[in-house]
C-alpha positions in Angstrom: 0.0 0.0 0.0 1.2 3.6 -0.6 0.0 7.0 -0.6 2.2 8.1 -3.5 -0.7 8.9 -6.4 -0.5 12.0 -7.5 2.3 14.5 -8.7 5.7 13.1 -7.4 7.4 16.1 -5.2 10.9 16.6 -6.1 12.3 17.9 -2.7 16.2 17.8 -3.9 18.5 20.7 -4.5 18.5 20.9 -8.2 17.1 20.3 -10.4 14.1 22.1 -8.2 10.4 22.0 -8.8 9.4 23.5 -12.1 6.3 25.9 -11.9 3.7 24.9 -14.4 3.3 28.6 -15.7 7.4 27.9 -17.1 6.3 24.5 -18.4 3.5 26.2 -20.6 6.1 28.7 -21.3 7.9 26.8 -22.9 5.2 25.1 -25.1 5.2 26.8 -27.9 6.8 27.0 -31.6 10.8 27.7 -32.0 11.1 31.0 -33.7 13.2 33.4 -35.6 16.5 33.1 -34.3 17.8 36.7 -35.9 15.5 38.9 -35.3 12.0 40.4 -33.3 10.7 38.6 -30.1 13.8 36.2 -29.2 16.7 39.3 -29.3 14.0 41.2 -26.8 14.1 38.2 -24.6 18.0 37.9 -24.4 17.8 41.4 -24.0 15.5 41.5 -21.2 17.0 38.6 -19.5 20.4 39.6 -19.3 19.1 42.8 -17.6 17.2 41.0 -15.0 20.1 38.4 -14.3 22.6 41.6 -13.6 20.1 42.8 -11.6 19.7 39.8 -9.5 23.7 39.2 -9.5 24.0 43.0 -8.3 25.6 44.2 -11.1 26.5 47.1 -13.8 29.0 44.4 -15.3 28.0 42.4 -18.2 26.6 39.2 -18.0 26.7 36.1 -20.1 23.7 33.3 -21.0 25.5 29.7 -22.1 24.0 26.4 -22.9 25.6 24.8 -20.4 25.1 23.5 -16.8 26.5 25.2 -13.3 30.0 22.9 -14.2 30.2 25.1 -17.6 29.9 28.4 -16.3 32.4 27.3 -13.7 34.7 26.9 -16.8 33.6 30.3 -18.7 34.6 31.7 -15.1 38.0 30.3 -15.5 39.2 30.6 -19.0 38.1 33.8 -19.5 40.6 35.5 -16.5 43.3 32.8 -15.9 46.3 31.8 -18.1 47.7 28.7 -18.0 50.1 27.8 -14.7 48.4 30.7 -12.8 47.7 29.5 -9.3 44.1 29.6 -7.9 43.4 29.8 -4.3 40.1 27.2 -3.4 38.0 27.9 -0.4 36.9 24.7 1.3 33.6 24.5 2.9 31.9 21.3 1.2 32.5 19.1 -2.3 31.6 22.0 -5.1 34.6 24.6 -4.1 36.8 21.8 -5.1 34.9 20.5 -7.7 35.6 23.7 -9.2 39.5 23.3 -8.3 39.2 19.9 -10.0 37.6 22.0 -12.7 40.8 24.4 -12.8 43.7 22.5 -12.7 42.3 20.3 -15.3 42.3 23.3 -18.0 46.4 23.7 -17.0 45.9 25.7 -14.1 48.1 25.4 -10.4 45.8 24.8 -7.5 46.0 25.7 -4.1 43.4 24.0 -1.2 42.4 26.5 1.9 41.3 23.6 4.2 38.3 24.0 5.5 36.0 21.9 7.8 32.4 20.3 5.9 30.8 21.3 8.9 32.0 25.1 8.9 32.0 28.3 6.8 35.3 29.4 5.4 37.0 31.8 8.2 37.9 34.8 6.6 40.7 35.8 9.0 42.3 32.0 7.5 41.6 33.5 3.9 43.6 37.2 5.1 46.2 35.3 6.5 46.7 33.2 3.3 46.8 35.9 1.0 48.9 38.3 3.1 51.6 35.2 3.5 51.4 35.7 -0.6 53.7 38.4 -0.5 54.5 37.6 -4.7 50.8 37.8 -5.9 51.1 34.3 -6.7 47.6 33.8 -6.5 45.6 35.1 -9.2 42.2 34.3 -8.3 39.8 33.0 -4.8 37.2 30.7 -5.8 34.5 29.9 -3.0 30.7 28.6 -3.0 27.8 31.1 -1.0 26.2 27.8 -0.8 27.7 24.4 -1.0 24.8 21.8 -1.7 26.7 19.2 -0.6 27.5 20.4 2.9 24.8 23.1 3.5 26.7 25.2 4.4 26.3 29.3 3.8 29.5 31.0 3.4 29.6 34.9 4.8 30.8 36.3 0.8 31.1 40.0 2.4 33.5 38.8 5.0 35.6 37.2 2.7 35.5 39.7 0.3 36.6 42.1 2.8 39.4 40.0 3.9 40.6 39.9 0.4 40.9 43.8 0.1 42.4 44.1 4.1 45.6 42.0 2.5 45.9 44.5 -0.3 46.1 41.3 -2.5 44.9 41.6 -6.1 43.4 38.2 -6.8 40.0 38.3 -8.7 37.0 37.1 -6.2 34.9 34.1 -7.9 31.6 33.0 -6.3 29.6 30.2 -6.9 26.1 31.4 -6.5 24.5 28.5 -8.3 22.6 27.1 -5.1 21.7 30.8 -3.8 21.2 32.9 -6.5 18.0 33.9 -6.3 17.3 32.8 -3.1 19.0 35.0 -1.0 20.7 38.5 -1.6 23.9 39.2 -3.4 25.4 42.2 -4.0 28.3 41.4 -6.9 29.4 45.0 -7.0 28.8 46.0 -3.6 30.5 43.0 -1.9 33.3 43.2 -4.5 33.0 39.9 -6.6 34.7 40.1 -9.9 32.8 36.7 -11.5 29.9 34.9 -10.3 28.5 32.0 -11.4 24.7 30.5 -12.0 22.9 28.1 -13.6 19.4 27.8 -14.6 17.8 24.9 -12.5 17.8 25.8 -8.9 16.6 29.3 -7.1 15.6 30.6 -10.6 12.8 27.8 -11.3 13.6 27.2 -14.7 14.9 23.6 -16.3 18.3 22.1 -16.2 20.7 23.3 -19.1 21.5 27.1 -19.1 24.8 28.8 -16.9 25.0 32.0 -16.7 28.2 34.3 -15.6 28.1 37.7 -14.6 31.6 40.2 -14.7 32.9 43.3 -13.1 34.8 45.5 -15.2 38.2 44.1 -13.3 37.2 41.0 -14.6 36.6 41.9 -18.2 40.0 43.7 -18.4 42.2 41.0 -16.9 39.7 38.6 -19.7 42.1 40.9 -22.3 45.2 39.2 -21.9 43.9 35.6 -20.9 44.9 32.8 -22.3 42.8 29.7 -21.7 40.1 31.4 -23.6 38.2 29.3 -26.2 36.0 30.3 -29.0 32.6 29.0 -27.3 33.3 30.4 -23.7 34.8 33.4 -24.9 33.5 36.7 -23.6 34.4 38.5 -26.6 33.2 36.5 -29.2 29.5 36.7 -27.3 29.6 40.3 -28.1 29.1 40.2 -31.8 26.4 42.3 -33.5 24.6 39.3 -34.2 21.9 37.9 -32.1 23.1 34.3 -32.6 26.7 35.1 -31.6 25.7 35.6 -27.9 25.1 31.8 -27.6 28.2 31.1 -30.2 25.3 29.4 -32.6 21.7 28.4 -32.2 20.2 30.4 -29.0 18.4 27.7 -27.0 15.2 29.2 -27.6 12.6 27.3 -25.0 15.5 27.4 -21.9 14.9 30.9 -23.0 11.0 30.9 -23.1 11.5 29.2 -19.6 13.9 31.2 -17.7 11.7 34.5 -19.1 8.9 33.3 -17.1 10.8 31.8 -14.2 12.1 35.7 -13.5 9.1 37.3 -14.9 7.8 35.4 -11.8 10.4 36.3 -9.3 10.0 39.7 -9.9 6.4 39.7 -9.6 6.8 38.3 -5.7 9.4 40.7 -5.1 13.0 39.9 -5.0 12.8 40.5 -1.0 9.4 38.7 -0.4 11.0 35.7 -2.5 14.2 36.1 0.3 12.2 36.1 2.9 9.8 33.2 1.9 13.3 30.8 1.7 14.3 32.0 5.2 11.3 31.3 6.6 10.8 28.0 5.2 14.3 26.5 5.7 13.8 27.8 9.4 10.6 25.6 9.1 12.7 22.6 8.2 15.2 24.0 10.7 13.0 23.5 13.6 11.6 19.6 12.2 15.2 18.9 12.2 15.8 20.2 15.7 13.1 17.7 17.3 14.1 15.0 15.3 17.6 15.2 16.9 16.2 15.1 20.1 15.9 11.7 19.6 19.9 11.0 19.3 19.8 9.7 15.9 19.6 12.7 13.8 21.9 15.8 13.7 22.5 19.0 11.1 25.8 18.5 9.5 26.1 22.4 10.0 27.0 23.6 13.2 26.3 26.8 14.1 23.0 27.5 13.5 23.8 31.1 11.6 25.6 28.8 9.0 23.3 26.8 7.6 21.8 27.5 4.5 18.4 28.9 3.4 18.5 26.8 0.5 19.1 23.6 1.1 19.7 20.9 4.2 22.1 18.0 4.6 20.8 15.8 7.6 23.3 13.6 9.1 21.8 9.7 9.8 23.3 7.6 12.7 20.9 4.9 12.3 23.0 1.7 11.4 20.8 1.2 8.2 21.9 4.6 6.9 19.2 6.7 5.0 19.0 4.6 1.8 16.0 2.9 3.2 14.4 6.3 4.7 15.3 7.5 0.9 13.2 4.3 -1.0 10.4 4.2 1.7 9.6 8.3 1.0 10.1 7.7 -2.9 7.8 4.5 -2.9 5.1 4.9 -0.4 4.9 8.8 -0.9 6.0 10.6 -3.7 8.6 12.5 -1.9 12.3 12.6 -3.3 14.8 13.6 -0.9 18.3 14.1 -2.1 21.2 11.7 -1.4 24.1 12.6 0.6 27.6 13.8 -1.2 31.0 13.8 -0.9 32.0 12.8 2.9 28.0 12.4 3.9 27.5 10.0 0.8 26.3 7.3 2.7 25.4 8.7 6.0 22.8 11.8 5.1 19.9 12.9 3.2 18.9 16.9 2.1 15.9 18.1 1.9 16.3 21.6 -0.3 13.8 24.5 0.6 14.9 26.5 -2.6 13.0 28.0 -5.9 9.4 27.0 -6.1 8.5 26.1 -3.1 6.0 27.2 -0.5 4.3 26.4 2.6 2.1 23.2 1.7 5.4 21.9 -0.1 7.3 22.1 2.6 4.8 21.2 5.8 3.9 18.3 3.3 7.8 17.0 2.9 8.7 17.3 6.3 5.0 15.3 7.7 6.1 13.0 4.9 9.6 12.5 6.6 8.1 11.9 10.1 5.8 9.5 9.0 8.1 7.9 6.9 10.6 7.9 10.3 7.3 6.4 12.2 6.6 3.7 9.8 10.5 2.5 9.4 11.1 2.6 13.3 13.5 4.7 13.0 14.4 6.3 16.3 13.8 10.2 16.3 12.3 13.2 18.4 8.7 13.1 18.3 6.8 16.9 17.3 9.4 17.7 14.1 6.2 18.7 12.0 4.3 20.3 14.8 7.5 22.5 15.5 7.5 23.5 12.0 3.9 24.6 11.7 4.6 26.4 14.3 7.8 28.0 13.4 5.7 29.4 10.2 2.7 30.4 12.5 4.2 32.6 14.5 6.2 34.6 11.4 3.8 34.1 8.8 1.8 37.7 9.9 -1.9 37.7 9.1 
C-alpha cells in the first residue's frame, strides 16, 4: 500500500520543482532566431540576471550547466600555470578546483572543515603570506549543496581587500542565487556564477556568468580562452553570436517566465519566503535530533543555509531505506548525501518553487516515513515546523 498517487514532489536541491506557468512557457513554436521577439528576450533577460547578480557588469547566458559556467569563469581570467586559491567548505569549491587544474591551471586548497564556513581571517592570512601575488584568483561557493553550508561572501570579500592582494573574487552562486541577496558589486565579486535549474525555477541546461569590469579587463590578456566560452566573441552584433550558434530558444521561453515570476513576488518577499521555510525545516530537524539519531551536518546555526539541508543519519541502516520508503510509499524525493556524507545523510532543499504546503507536506512525509521505518527520532518535528511558520507568517 502507498500513498504516493499524484504528482511526485521533487524535494532535492537541483534540479528544483518547475512551476507549471514555465512548463506552458515553454510550449510553444521555435522562432526566428535573428530577429523580433527572441533578441527582446535575451535582452531582457540579461538585464534581469545583472540585476539579480548585483551588477553594472556584463553578463553572459551559455547552454551549459553550473559545471560550464564554472569553466567560462576560469578561461576567461586565468592563463595557463596561474595558481588559484580554493575555499573549502563542502565538495563544489573543489569541484571547481578539480575543474581548474584540469584546464592547466596550479591549485592551491584553503582547508576547510564540511561542517563550517570558510574563516575569513584563514583567507587574510593566506593571501597576506602571498607576498608575490602568486595567487591570481579565490574561488569559494555562497552555498555548498553538498555540505549546507552558507558562506559569509562579504567577509571574505573584505578579507581579500584588508591584505591588499589583487586576486579576482569568484563565487559560486548557483545554489543561492536567487534565493537570497547578493550584491556582486557592492561586496566586490569580480565573477559569479549560475545556472538555470535551482533558485531561478527554470529547467536544467542554461549557466549564466556575470563580470565586473576588473574582470573583463584582466579577460584581455587571458589565455585559456576558447571560441565557445569566450567573452568577446559573445559580443558580436549578431543575435546568434551571444550563444556562439543556435540560442536555445525554449530554456529561453522558460527562464523568461521563471524571472518574470520572481519579480512579480518581489525579490525580498522571495528572500524572505526561503528563510522562513528553511527555518521551518530548521526546527523539524531540531526535534528529530532530540531523539539521538539525527543531527544538522552544519554547526552553528547562523551557517546553515536557506536553501538547502544535509541531515546527518546515525541509524545503522543509513538513509538509503528512509530515501526508497519516501520515494515509494509517498512521492517524496529527498536528495542523497555527497561527498564525505554520501552514505550517511539525506537533504531536503527548501529552494525556488516552493511554498508552505510543499514544505509542511515534505517534512510530515519524513516523520511519517521515520514512524513507519522505526526509526528512532524526536517526536513533534512537523508540529515544531507549523509552528515555526505560524508565529512569522503575519496575518
Amino acid at each position: 500500500m502507498s500513498v504516493r498517487a499524484g504528482r511526485e514532489f521533487l524535494a532535492i536541491p537541483g534540479p528544483t520543482t518547475v512551476p507549471d506557468e514555465v512548463l506552458r512557457a515553454m510550449h510553444r513554436p521555435a522562432i526566428d532566431i535573428y530577429s523580433g521577439p527572441l533578441i527582446e528576450i535575451t535582452d531582457r533577460c540579461h538585464a534581469d540576471l545583472r540585476r539579480i547578480f548585483g551588477t553594472s557588469g556584463r553578463s553572459y547566458i551559455y547552454i551549459a550547466n553550473g559545471h560550464g559556467a564554472w569553466e567560462a569563469a576560469l578561461t576567461n581570467t586565468l592563463s595557463r600555470g596561474d595558481k588559484v586559491l580554493v575555499l573549502e567548505s563542502g565538495r563544489f569549491a573543489i569541484g571547481w578546483g578539480e575543474t581548474a587544474s584540469r584546464l592547466g591551471l596550479a591549485v592551491e586548497v584553503l582547508p576547510g572543515d564540511w561542517r563550517r564556513a570558510v574563516d575569513p581571517d584563514a583567507v587574510e592570512a593566506r593571501l597576506r603570506a602571498d607576498a608575490a601575488h602568486e595567487i591570481k584568483a579565490v574561488l569559494v561557493v555562497q552555498v555548498d549543496t553538498a555540505s549546507g553550508v552558507l558562506n559569509d561572501i562579504p567577509a571574505i570579500g573584505r578579507a581579500i581587500a584588508a591584505a591588499g592582494h589583487p586576486a579576482l573574487y569568484l563565487v559560486d552562486t548557483i545554489a543561492s542565487l536567487g534565493t537570497m541577496p547578493f550584491d556582486m558589486d557592492g561586496w566586490g565579486v569580480d565573477v559569479a556564477v549560475a545556472g538555470s535549474q535551482k533558485g531561478l525555477m527554470s529547467p536544467p541546461g542554461l549557466g549564466f556568468v556575470g563580470t565586473s569590469k576588473r574582470a573583463r579587463k584582466v579577460h584581455e590578456t587571458a589565455d585559456l580562452r576558447t571560441h565557445y566560452w569566450d567573452w568577446t566573441a559573445r559580443e558580436g552584433e549578431r543575435h546568434y553570436e551571444k550563444y556562439c550558434g543556435t540560442p536555445p530558444e525554449h530554456l529561453l521561453f522558460a527562464l523568461r517566465q521563471a524571472l518574470d515570476m520572481l519579480f512579480a513576488e518581489g525579490l525580498e518577499v522571495a528572500f524572505e519566503r526561503h528563510r522562513l521555510l528553511a527555518g521551518a525545516t530548521h526546527a523539524a530537524v531540531e526535534r528529530w535530533a532530540e531523539g539521538g539519531d539525527f543531527e544538522f551536518n552544519i554547526l552553528v546555526p547562523a551557517e546553515r543555509s536557506p536553501s538547502v539541508t544535509p541531515v546527518i543519519m546515525k541509524d545503522s541502516r543509513g538513509p538509503r531505506l528512509l530515501l526508497d520508503y519516501l520515494r515509494e510509499k509517498f512521492g517524496v524525493v529527498l536528495g542523497i548525501g555527497l561527498g564525505a556524507l554520501g552514505d550517511r545523510a539525506f537533504r531536503i532543499a527548501h529552494m525556488g518553487h516552493v511554498n508552505g504546503p510543499m514544505m509542511l507536506g515534505t517534512l510530515a512525509s519524513v516523520e511519517a516515513a521515520l514512524v513507519a521505518l522505526g526509526i528512532p527520532h524526536g517526536k513533534g518535528g512537523t508540529e515544531a515546523a507549523i509552528r515555526h511558520l505560524g508565529e512569522r507568517v503575519a496575518p
